[in-house]
C-alpha positions in Angstrom: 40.9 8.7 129.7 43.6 9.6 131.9 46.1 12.5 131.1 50.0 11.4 130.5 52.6 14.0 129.3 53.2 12.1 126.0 49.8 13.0 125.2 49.2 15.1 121.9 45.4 16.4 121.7 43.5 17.2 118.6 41.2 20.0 117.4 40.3 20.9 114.0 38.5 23.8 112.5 37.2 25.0 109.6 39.1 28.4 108.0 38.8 29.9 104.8 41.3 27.8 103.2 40.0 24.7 104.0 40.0 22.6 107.7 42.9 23.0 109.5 44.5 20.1 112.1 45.9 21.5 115.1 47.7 19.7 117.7 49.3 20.2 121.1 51.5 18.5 123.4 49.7 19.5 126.5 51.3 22.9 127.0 52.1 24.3 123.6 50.5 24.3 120.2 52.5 21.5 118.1 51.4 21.2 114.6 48.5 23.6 112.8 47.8 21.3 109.1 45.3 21.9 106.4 43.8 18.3 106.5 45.0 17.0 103.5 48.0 17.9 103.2 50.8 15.6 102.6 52.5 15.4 106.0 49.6 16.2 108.0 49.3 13.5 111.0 46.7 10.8 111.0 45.0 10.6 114.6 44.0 7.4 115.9 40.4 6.8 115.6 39.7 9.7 113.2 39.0 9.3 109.5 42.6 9.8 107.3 43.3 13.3 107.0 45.9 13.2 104.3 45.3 11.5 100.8 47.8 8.9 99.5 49.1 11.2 96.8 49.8 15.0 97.1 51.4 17.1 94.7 52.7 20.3 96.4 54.0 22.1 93.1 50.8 21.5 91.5 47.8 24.0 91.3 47.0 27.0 88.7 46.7 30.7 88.2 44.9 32.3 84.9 45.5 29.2 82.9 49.4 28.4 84.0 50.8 26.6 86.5 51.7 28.7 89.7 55.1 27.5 89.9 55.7 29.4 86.6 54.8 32.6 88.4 57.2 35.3 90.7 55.9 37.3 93.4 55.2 40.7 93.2 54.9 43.0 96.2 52.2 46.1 95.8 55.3 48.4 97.5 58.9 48.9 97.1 61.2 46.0 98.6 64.1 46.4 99.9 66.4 43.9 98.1 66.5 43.3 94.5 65.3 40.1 93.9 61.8 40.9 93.4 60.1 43.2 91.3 57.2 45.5 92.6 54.4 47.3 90.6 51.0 49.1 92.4 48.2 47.3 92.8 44.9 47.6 94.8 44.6 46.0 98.8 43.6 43.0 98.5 40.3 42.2 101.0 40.5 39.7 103.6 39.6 35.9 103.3 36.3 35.0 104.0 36.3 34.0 107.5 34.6 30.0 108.4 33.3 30.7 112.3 32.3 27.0 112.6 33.6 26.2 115.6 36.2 24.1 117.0 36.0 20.1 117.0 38.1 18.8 119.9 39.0 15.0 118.8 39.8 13.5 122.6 37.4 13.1 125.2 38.3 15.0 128.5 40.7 17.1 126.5 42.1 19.6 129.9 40.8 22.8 130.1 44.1 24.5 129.4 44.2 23.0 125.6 40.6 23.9 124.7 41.9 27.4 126.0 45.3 27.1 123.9 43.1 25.9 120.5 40.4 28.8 120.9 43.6 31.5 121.2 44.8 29.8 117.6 41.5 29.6 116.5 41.0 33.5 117.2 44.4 34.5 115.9 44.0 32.8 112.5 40.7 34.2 111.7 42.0 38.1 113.2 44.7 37.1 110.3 42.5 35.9 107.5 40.7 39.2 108.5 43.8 41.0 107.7 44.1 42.5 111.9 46.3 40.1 113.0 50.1 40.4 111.6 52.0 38.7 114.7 51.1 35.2 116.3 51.2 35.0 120.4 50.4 31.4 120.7 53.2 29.7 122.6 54.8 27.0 120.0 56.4 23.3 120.3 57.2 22.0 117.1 58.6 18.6 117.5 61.9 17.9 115.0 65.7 17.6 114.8 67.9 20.3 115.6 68.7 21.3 112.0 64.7 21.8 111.4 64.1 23.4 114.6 67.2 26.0 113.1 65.3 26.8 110.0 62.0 26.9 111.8 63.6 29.6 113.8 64.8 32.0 110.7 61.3 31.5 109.1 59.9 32.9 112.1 62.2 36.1 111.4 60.8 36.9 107.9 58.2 39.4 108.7 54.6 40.1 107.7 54.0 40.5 103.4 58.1 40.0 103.1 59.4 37.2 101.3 62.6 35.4 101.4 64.7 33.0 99.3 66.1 29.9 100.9 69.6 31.1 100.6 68.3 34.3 102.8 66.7 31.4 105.2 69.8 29.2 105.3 72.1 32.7 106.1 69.7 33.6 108.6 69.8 29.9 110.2 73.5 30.8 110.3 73.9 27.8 107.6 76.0 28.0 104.3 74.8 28.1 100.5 75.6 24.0 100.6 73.0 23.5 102.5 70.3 24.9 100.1 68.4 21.6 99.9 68.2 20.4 103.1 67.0 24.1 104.1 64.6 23.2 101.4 63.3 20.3 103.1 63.2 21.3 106.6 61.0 24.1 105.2 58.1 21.2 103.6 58.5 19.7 106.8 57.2 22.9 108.7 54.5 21.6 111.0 53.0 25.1 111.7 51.4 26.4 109.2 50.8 30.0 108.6 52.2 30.8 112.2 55.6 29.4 111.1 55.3 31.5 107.7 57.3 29.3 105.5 54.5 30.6 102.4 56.7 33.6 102.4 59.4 32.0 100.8 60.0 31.2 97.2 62.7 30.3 94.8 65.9 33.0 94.6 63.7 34.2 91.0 61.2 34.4 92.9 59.2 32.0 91.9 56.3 30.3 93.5 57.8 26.9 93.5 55.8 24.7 96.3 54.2 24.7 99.3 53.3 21.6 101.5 49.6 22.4 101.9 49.3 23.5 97.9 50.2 26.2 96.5 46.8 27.3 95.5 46.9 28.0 99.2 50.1 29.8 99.1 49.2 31.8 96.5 46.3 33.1 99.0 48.3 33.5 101.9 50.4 35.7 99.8 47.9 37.3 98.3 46.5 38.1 101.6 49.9 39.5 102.7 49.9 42.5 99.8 51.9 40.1 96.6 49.9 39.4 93.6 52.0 36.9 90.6 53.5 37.7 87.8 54.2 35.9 85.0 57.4 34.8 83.9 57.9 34.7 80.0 
């Protein structure tokens, strides 16, 4: 099949939090999914990889419902929205080194090269060695998404933010709190855009487009455990 620059190519891999989609446009890595997430794309050819009904609020912790729980970072923080207590490091995920799957016939050489640099940053991260992505990235959306994309880039490594503190760093006001909101479920990067890191201005845990049984690990991962709120 012949190359054309509207091409997007398809890998997926396994990880420790399930198979992951990625996607490139040719030159830049597009979209990283856990299949089944809601909003993760459907390839032509390819069995569905999101289910008709997703819930991304829904998932549990000791009995409750995560979205009931607040983040709590094992060191001090510097603002005072969350509260901190010691706790022990938390080991690394268990790393999946199946390998990768490329979906297209004659995928070019410079995308198998591109997926295999993802596929060996996100397990150096499940690993806990890897704090800082280098892949280049293309995520395809509107200006205003691209603008929050951007300030979720900025939150670093086991910090959290609130989605005011994303909409100021987007240089938006507090009125635009829930369309910030929804430009953050529509993150197509996941993990290497960190939108996990951000949670309710309590807080609390409140969604997270690939589940947040899986945000709950990433944080995990990232030195927060949760506590619960009364």
């Amino acid at each position: 099949m012949p190359y054309t620059e509207s091409m997007i190519f398809y890998a997926s891999m396994p990880s420790a939090l399930g198979a992951l989609l990625l996607s490139s446009d040719g030159a830049a890595l597009s979209g990283l999914y856990f299949i089944g997430q809601k909003d993760c794309p459907n390839p032509a050819g390819f069995e569905p990889m999101r289910p008709d009904h997703f819930d991304p609020s829904a998932g549990e912790h000791e009995g409750r419902p995560i979205r009931t729980f607040k983040a709590v970072k094992n060191a001090s923080h510097s603002g005072d929205l969350f509260e901190t207590e010691p706790r022990a490091a938390v080991p690394a995920l268990p790393v999946e080194e199946g390998p990768l799957a490329f979906m297209q016939e004659g995928t070019p050489a410079a995308v198998e090269q591109l997926f295999q640099q993802v596929r060996a940053e996100i397990i150096e991260y499940f690993q806990g060695r890897r704090r800082n992505f280098g892949t280049p990235l293309r995520p395809q959306g509107t200006a205003f998404q691209k603008k929050v994309w951007d300030a979720l880039l900025e939150i670093p490594y086991g910090e959290l933010a609130s989605y005011g503190d994303v909409a100021r760093s987007a240089g938006l006001s507090a009125g635009h709190g829930r369309a910030v909101g929804a430009a953050v479920g529509r993150n197509p990067l996941s993990i290497i855009i960190p939108c996990h890191r951000v949670v309710s201005g309590s807080g609390l845990l409140t969604g997270y487009s690939g589940g947040l049984d899986r945000k709950l690990a990433l944080l995990e991962l990232e030195g927060f455990s949760l506590l619960p709120t009364s």
